[in-house]
Wavefront OBJ file of the C-alpha trace (Angstrom):
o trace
v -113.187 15.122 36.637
v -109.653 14.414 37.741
v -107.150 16.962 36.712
v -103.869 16.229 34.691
v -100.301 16.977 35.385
v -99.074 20.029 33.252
v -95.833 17.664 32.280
v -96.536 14.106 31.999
v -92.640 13.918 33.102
v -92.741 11.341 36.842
v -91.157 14.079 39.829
v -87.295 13.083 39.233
v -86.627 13.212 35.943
v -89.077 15.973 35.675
v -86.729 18.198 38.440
v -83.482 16.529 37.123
v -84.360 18.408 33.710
v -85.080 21.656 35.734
v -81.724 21.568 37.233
v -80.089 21.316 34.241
v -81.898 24.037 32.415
v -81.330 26.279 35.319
v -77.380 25.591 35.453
v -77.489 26.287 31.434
v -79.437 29.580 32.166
v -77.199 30.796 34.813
v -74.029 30.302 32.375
v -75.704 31.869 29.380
v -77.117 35.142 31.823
v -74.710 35.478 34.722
v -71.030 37.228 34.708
v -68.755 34.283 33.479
v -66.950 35.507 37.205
v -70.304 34.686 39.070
v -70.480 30.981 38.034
v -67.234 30.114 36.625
v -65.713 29.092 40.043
v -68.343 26.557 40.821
v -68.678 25.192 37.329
v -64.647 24.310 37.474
v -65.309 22.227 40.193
v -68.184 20.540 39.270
v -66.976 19.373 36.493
v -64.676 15.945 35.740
v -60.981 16.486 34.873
v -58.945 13.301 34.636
v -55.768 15.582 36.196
v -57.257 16.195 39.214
v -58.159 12.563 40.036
v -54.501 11.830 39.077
v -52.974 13.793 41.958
v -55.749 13.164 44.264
v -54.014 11.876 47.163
v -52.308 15.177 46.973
v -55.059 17.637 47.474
v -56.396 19.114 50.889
v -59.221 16.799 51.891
v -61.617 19.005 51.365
v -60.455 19.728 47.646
v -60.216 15.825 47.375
v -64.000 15.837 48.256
v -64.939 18.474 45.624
v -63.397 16.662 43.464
v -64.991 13.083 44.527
v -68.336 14.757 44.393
v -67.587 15.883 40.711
v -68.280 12.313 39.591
v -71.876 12.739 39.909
v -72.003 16.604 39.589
v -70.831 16.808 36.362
v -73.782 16.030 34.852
v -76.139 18.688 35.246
v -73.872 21.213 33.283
v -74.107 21.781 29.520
v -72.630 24.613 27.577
v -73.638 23.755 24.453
v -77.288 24.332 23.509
v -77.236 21.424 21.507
v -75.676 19.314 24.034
v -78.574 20.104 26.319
v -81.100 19.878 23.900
v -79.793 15.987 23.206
v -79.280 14.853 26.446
v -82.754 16.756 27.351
v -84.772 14.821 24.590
v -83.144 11.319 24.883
v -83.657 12.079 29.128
v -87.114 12.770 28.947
v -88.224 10.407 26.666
v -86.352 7.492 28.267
v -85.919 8.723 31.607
v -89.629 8.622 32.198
v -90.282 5.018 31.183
v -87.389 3.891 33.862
v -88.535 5.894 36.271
v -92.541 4.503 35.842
v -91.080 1.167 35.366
v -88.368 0.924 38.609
v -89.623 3.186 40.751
v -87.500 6.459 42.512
v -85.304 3.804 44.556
v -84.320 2.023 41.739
v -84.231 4.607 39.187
v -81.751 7.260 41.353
v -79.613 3.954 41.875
v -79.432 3.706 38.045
v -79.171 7.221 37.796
v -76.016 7.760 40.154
v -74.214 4.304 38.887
v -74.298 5.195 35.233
v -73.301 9.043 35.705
v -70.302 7.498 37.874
v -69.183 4.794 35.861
v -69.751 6.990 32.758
v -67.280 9.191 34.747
v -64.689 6.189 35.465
v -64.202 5.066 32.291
v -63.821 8.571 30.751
v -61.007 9.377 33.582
v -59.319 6.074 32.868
v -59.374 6.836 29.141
v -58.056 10.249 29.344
v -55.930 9.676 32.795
v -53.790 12.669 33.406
v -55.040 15.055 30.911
v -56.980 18.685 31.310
v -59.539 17.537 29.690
v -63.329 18.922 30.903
v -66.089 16.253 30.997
v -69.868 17.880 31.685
v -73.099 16.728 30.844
v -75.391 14.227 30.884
v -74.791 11.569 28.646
v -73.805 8.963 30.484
v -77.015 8.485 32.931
v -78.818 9.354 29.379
v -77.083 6.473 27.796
v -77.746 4.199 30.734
v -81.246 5.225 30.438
v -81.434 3.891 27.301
v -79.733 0.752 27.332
v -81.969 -0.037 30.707
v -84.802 1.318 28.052
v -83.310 -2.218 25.902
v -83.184 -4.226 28.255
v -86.795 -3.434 29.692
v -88.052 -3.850 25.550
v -85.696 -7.041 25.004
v -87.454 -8.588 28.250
v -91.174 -8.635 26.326
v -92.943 -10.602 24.115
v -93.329 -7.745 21.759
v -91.595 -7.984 17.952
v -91.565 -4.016 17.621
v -90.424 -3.526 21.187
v -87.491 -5.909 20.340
v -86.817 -4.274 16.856
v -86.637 -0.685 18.516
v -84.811 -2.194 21.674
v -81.443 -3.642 18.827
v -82.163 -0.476 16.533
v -81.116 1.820 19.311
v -78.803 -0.231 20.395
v -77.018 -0.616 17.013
v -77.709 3.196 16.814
v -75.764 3.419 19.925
v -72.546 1.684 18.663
v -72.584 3.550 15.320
v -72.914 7.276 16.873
v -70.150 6.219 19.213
v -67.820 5.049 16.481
v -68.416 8.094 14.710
v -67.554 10.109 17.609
v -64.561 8.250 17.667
v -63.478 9.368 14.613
v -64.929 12.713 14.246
v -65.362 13.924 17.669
v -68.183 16.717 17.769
v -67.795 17.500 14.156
v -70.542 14.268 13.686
v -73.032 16.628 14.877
v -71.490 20.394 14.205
v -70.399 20.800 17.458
v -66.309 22.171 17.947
v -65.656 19.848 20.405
v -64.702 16.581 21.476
v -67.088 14.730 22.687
v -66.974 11.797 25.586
v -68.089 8.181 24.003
v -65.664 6.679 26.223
v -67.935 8.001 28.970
v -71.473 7.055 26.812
v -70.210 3.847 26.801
v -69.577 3.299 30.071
v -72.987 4.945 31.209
v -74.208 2.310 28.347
v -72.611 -1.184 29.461
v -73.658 0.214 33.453
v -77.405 0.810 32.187
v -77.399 -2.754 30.421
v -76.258 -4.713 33.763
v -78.827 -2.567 36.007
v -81.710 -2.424 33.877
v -82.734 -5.916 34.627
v -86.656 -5.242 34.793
v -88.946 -5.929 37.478
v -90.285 -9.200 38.697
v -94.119 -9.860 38.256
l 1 2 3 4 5 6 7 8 9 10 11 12 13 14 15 16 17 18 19 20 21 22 23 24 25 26 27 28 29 30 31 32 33 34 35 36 37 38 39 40 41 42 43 44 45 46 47 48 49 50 51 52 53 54 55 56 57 58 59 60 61 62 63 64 65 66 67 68 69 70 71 72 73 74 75 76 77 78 79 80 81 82 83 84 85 86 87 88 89 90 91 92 93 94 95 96 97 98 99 100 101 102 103 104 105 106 107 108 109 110 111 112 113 114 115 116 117 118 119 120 121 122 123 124 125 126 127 128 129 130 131 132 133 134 135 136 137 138 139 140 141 142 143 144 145 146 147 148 149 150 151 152 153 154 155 156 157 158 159 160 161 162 163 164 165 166 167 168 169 170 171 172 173 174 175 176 177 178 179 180 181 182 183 184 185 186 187 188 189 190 191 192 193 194 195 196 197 198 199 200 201 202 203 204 205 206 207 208
């Protein structure tokens, strides 16, 4: 008898989700002195990319490297428990579906476009962008395309559902920032939409 994996989770996202519950740990059980440091710098502020050319080249790398290192921190236990579920659940099906090439390609283009658009949006301004809900977003809408792509009406209906779903949460977010979901903060859809519209144009699914 063959045995079965513990987690039915495929190897990245599985150890993508372990990172990220780690780097929540450490914040939540560490002296704010221990990790605050490296925290600042992984995450994205729009004011540092403004006066980039400024910056010691080594800071300017830090801070270049922040585009994709940004989103294995959460605060929030909310925030991680979100961008955990959607991850997992949608994660896994692009990672079965395009393979580890394809789905670390997706992976790093949504988290960095997600990050684009949110420093364009906000250009200048200490704001703090963590988290990952822009690869999670792409995840999904590459989740949409994949479903879209078949000759199956409930796929299709669950494919324009989420994406509808997508558009509403995001207006809301808009308009209420984290208050939407009782969270006091303001939360990034400039940056879920982004990771979104990046996730739509890669998640072109496999040929037979």
């Amino acid at each position: 008898m063959s045995r079965q994996p513990i987690f039915n989770v495929p190897p990245i996202t599985l150890w993508l989700s372990g990172v990220m519950i780690a780097i929540f740990a450490a914040l939540h059980l560490l002296p704010e002195a221990a990790w605050d440091p490296v925290i600042v710098r992984m995450a994205v502020i729009p004011a540092r990319f403004a006066s980039l050319d400024q910056l010691p080249p080594l800071d300017a790398l830090t801070v270049i490297a922040s585009l994709v290192f940004y989103a294995l921190v959460h605060y929030e236990p909310i925030h991680l428990i979100a961008n955990l579920g959607f991850f997992l659940a949608f994660g896994s099906v692009c990672e079965r579906h395009y393979g580890p090439r394809r789905y670390t390609v997706l992976l790093l283009v949504t988290t960095v476009v997600a990050a684009l658009v949110q420093i364009a949006a906000s250009w200048g301004e200490v704001t703090t962008l963590i988290g990952a809900s822009g690869a999670v977003s792409g995840c999904i809408a590459a989740f949409c395309r994949l479903a879209l792509a078949r000759h199956d009406p409930a796929g299709r209906r669950l494919a324009l559902n989420l994406i509808g779903f997508t558009i509403i949460a995001n207006a809301l977010f808009a308009l209420m920032g984290g208050g939407f979901i009782g969270v006091d903060a303001q939360i990034a859809w400039q940056a879920h939409i982004g990771g979104f519209l990046a996730g739509l144009v890669l998640g072109a699914p496999r040929r037979a």
